[in-house]
N, CA, C and O atoms as a printed pandas DataFrame, in Angstrom:
     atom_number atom_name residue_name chain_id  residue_number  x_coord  y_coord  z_coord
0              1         N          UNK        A               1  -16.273  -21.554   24.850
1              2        CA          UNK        A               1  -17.217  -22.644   24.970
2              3         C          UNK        A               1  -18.602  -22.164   24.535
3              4         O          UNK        A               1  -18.949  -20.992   24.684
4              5         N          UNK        A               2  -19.160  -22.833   24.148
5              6        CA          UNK        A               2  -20.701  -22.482   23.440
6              7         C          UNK        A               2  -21.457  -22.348   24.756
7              8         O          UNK        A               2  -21.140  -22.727   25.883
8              9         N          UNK        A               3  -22.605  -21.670   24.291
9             10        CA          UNK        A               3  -23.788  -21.547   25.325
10            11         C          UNK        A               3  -24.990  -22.331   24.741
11            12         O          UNK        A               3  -25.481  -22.388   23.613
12            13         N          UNK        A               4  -25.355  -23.063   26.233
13            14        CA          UNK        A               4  -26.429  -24.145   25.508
14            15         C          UNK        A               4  -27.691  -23.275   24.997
15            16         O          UNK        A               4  -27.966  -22.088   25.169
16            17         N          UNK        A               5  -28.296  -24.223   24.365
17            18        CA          UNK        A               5  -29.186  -24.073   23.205
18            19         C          UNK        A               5  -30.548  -23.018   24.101
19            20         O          UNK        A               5  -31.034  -22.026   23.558
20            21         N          UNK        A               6  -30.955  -23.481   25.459
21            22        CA          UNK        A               6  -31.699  -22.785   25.711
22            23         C          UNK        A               6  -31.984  -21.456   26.337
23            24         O          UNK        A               6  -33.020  -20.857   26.627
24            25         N          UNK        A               7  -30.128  -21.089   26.495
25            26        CA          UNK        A               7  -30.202  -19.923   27.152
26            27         C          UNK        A               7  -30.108  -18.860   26.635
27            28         O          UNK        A               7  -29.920  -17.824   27.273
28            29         N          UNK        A               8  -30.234  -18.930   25.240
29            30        CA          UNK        A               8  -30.599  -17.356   24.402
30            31         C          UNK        A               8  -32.469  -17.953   23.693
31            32         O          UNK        A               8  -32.899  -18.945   23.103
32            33         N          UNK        A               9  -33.011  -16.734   24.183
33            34        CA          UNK        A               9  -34.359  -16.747   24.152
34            35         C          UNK        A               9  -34.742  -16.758   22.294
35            36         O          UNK        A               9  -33.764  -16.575   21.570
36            37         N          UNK        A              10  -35.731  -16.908   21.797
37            38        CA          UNK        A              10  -35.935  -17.111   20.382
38            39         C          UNK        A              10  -35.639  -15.873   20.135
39            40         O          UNK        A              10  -34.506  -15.828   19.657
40            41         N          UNK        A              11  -36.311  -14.407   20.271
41            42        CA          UNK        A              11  -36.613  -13.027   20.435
42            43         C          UNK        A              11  -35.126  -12.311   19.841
43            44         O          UNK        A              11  -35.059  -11.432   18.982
44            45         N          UNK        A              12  -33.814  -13.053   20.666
45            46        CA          UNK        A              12  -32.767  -12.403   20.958
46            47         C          UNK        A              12  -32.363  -13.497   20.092
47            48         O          UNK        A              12  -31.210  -13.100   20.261
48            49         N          UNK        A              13  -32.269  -14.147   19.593
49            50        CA          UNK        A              13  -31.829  -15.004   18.271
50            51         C          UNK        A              13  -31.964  -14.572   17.262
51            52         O          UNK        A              13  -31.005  -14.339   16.526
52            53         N          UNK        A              14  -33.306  -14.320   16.907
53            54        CA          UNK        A              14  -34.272  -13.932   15.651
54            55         C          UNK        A              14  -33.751  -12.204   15.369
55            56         O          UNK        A              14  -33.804  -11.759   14.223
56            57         N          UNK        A              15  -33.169  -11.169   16.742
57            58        CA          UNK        A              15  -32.892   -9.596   16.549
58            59         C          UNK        A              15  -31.519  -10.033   15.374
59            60         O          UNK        A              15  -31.090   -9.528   14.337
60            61         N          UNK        A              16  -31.175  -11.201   16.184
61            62        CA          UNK        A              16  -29.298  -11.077   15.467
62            63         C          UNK        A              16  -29.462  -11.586   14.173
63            64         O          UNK        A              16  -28.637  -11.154   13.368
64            65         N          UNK        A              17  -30.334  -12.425   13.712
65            66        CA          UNK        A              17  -30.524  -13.126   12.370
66            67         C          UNK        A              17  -30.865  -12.240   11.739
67            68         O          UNK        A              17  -30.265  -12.273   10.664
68            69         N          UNK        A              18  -31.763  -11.126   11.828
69            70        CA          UNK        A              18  -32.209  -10.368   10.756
70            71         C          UNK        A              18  -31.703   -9.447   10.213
71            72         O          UNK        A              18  -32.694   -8.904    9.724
72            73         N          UNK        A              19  -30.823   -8.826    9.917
73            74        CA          UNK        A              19  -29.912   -8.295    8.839
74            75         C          UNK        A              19  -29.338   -8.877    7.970
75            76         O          UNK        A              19  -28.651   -8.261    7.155
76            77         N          UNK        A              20  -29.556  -10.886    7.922
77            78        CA          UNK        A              20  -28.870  -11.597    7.285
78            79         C          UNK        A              20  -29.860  -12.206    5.725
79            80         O          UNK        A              20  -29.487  -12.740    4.681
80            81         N          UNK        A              21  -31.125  -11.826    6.213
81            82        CA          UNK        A              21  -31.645  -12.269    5.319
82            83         C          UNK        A              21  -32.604  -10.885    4.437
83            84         O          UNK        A              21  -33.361  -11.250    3.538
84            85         N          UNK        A              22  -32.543   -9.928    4.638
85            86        CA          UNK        A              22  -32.823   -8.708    4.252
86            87         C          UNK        A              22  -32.428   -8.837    2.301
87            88         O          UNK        A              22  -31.337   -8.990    1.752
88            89         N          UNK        A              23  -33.416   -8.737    1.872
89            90        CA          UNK        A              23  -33.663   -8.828   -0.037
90            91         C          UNK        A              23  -33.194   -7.434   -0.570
91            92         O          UNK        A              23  -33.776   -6.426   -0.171
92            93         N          UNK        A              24  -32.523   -7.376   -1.147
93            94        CA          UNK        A              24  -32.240   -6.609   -1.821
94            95         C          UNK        A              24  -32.951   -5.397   -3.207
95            96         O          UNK        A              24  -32.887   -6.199   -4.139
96            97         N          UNK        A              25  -33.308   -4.594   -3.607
97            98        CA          UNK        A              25  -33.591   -4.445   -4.558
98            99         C          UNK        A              25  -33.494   -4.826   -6.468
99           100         O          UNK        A              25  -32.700   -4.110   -7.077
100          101         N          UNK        A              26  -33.878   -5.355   -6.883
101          102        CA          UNK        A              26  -33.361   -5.714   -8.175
102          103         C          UNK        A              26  -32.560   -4.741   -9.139
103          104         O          UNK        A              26  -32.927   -3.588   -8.915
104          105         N          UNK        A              27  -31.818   -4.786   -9.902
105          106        CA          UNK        A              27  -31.586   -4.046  -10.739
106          107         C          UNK        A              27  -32.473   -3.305  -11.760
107          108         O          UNK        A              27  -33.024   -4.018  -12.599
108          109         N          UNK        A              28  -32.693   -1.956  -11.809
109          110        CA          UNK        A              28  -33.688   -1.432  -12.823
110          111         C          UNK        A              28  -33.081   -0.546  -13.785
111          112         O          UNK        A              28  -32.657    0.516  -13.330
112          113         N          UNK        A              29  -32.963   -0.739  -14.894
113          114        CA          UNK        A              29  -32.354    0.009  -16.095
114          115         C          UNK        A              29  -33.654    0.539  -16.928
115          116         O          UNK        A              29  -34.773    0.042  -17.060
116          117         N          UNK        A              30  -32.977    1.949  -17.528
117          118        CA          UNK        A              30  -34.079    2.437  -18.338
118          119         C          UNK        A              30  -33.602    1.685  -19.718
119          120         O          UNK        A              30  -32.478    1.294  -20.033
120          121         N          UNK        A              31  -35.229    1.596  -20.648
121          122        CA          UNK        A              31  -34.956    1.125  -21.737
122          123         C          UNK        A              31  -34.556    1.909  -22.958
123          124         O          UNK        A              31  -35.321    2.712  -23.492
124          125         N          UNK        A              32  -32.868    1.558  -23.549
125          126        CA          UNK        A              32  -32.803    3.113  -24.536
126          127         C          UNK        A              32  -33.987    3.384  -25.430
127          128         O          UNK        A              32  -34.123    4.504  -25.922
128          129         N          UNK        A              33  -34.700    2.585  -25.623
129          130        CA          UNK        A              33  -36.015    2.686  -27.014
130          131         C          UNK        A              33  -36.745    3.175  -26.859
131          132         O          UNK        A              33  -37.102    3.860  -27.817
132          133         N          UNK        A              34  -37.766    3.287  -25.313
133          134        CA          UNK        A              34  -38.793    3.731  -25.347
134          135         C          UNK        A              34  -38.708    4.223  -23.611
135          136         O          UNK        A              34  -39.675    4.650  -22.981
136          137         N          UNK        A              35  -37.274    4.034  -23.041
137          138        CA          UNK        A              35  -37.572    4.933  -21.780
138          139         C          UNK        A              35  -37.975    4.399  -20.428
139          140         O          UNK        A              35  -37.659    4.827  -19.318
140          141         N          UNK        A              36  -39.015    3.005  -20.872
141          142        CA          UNK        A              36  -39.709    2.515  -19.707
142          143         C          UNK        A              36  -38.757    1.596  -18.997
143          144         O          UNK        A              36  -38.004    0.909  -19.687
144          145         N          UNK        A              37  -38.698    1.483  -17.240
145          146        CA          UNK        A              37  -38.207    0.614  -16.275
146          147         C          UNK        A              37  -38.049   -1.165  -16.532
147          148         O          UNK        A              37  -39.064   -1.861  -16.573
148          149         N          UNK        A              38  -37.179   -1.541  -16.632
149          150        CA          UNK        A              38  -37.124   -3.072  -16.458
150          151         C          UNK        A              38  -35.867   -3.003  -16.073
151          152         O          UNK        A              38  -34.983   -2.146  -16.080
152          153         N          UNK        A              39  -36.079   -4.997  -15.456
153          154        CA          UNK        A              39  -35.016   -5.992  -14.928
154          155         C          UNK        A              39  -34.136   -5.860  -15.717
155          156         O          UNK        A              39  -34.496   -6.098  -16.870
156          157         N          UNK        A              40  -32.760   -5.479  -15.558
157          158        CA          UNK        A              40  -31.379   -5.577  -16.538
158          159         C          UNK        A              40  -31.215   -7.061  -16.668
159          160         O          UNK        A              40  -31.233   -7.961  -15.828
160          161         N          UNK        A              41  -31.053   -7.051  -17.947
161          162        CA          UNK        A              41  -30.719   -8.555  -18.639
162          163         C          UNK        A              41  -32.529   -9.276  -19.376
163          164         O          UNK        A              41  -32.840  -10.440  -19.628
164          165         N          UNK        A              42  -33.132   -8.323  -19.478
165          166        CA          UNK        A              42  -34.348   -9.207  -20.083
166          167         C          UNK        A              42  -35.140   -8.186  -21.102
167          168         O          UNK        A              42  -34.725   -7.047  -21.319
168          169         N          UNK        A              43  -36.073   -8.613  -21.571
169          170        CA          UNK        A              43  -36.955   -7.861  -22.621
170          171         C          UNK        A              43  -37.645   -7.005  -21.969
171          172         O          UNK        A              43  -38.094   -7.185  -20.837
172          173         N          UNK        A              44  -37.798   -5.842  -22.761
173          174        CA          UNK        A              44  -38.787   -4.775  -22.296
174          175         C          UNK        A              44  -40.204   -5.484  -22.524
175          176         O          UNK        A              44  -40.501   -6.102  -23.546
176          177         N          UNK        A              45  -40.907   -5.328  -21.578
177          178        CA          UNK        A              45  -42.657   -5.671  -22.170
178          179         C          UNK        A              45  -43.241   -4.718  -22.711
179          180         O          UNK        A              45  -44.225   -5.039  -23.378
180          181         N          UNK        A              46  -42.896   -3.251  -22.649
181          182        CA          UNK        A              46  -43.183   -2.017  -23.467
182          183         C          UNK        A              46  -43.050   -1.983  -24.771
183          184         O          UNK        A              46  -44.023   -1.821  -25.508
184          185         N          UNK        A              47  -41.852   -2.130  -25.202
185          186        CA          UNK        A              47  -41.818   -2.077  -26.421
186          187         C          UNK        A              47  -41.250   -3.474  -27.311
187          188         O          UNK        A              47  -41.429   -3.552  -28.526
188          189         N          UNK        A              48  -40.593   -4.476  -26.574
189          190        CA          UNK        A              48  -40.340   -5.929  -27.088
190          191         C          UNK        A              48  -38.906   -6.036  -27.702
191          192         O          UNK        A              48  -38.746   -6.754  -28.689
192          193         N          UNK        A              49  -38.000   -5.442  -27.231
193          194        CA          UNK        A              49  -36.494   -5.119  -27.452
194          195         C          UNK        A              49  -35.776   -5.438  -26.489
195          196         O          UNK        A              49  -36.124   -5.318  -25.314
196          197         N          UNK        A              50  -34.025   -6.151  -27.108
197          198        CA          UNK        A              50  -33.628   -6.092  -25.835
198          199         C          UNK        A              50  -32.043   -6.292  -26.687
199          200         O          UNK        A              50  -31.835   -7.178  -27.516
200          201         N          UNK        A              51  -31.160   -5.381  -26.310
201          202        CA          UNK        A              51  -30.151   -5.012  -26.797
202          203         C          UNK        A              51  -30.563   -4.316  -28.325
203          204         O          UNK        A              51  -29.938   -4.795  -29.271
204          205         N          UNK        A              52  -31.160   -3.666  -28.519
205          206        CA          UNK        A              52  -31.573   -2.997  -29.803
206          207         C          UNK        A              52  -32.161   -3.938  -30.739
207          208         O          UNK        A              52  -32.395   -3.746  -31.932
208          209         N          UNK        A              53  -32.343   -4.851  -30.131
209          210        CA          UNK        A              53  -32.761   -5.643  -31.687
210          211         C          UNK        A              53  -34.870   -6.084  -31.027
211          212         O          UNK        A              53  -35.477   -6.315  -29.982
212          213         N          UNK        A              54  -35.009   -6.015  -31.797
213          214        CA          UNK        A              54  -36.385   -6.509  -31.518
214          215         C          UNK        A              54  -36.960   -7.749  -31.445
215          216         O          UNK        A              54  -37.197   -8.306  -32.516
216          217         N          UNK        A              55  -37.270   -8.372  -30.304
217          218        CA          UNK        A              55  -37.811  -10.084  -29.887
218          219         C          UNK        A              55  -39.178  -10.122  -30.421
219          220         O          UNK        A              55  -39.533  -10.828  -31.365
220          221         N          UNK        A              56  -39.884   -9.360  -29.790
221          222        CA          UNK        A              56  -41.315  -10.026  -29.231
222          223         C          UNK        A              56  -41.917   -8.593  -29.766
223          224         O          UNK        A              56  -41.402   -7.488  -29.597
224          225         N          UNK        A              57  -43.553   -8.999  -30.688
225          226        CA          UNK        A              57  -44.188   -8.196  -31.062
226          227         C          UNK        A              57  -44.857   -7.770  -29.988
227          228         O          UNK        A              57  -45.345   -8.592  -29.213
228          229         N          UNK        A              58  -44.979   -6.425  -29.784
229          230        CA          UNK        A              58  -45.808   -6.160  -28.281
230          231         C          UNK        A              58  -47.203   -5.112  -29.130
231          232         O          UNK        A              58  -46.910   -4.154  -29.846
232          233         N          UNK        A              59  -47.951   -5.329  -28.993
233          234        CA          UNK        A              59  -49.530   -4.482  -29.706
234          235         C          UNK        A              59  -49.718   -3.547  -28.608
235          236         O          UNK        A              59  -50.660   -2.754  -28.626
């Protein structure tokens, strides 16, 4: 049978909820071209590549 709503305090609600919403780290891959950190699956802003081919002019 359930326990009514007011007899677990917010405190002791909120201890048990929090492992559930805990963020994760993103994925970080080095870039083969030039080495520098990014999000896997997107363009380097370093050098403007992304699967070897070159997108975006970066100055």
């Amino acid at each position: 049978m359930a326990v009514p709503k007011k007899k677990v305090s917010s405190a002791r609600r909120d201890k048990r909820r929090s492992n559930v919403w805990k963020l994760e780290m993103p994925g970080m891959t080095k870039c083969p071209k030039c080495g520098e950190y990014n999000l896997a699956h997107r363009v380097c802003r370093a050098c403007g590549t992304y699967k070897g081919e070159q997108v975006i002019n970066v100055d």
